[in-house]
N, C-alpha and C positions, 0 to 999 in steps of 0.2 A: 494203835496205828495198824492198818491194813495192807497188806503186799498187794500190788496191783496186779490187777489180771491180764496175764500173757495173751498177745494175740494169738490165733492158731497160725498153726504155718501156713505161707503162700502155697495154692496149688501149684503144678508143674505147667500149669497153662499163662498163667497169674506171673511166675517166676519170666518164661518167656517172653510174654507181653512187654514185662520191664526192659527187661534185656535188650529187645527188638526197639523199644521207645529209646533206651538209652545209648542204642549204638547210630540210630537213625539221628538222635540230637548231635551226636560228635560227627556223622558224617555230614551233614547241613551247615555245621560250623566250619568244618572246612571246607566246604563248598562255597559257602559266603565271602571266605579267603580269596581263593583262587578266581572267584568270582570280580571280588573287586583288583584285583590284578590284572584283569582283561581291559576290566572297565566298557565301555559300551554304552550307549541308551536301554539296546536290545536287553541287558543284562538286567535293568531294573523291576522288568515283570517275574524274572526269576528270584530275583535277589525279596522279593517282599515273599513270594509263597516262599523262601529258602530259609526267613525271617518265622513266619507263623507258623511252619512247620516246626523249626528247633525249638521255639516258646512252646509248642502244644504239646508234641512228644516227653518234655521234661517235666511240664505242669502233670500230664497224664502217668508217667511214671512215678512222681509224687504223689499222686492221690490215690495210685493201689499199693502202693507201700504201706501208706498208711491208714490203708481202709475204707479212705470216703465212700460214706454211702452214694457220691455221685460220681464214682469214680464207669460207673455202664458209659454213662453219658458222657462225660468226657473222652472215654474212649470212643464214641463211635463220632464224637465230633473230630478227634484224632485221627484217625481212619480218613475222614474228610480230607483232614491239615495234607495227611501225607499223599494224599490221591492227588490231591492239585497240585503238590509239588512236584513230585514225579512227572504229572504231564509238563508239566514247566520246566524241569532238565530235559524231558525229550523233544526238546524244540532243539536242540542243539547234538544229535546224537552221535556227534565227530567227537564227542568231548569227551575220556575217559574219565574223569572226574567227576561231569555231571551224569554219565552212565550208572558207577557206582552211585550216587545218590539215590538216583530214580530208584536200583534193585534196592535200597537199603530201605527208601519209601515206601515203597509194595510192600517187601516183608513186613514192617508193622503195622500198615495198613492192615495186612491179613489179619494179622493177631488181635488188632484192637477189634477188626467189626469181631472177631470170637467172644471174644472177651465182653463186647457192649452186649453180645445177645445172652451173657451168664449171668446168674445173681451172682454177685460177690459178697 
């Protein structure tokens, strides 16, 4: 029997990318919350990018964890998820809830288009 082979460790770029995808998933969940507490029509163009963003963020944090080789590409489709979300909290920008979203969107936005332009 064979000991499996250890992945190498996450860069420090790789480690933040995570980070950034995983704090932007929990701020989009609560935002979804608060979201549907207002209630609104207006809120439903929010509430679906507020939706695709938390789905792609944690889908994208999962695949560089665990090394997909298509983990470039999900991130810089991530990148996408969160740019549109963000413009879509700042339709509203009296809202401090959806303000923090939007900043939490950008930051991993940033980190993923890094990340989609490295080999991993």
């Amino acid at each position: 029997m064979t000991q499996a082979q250890s992945m190498p460790a996450m860069s420090k770029e790789m480690q933040d990318c995570v980070a950034a995808c995983m704090e932007c998933h929990s701020v989009c969940e609560e935002t979804m919350s608060a979201c549907m507490q207002m209630g609104g029509q207006a809120q439903m163009q929010i509430m679906r990018a507020l939706m695709d963003c938390a789905e792609t963020t944690r889908m994208c944090a999962d695949m560089m964890m665990r090394r997909s080789p298509m983990s470039a590409e999900m991130c810089a489709m991530c990148a996408k998820a969160c740019e549109m979300c963000a413009e879509a909290c700042m339709s509203m920008p009296d809202d401090p809830q959806l303000m923090r979203c939007a900043q939490a969107c950008r930051r991993c936005a940033e980190t993923c288009r890094a990340m989609a332009g490295m080999t991993m």
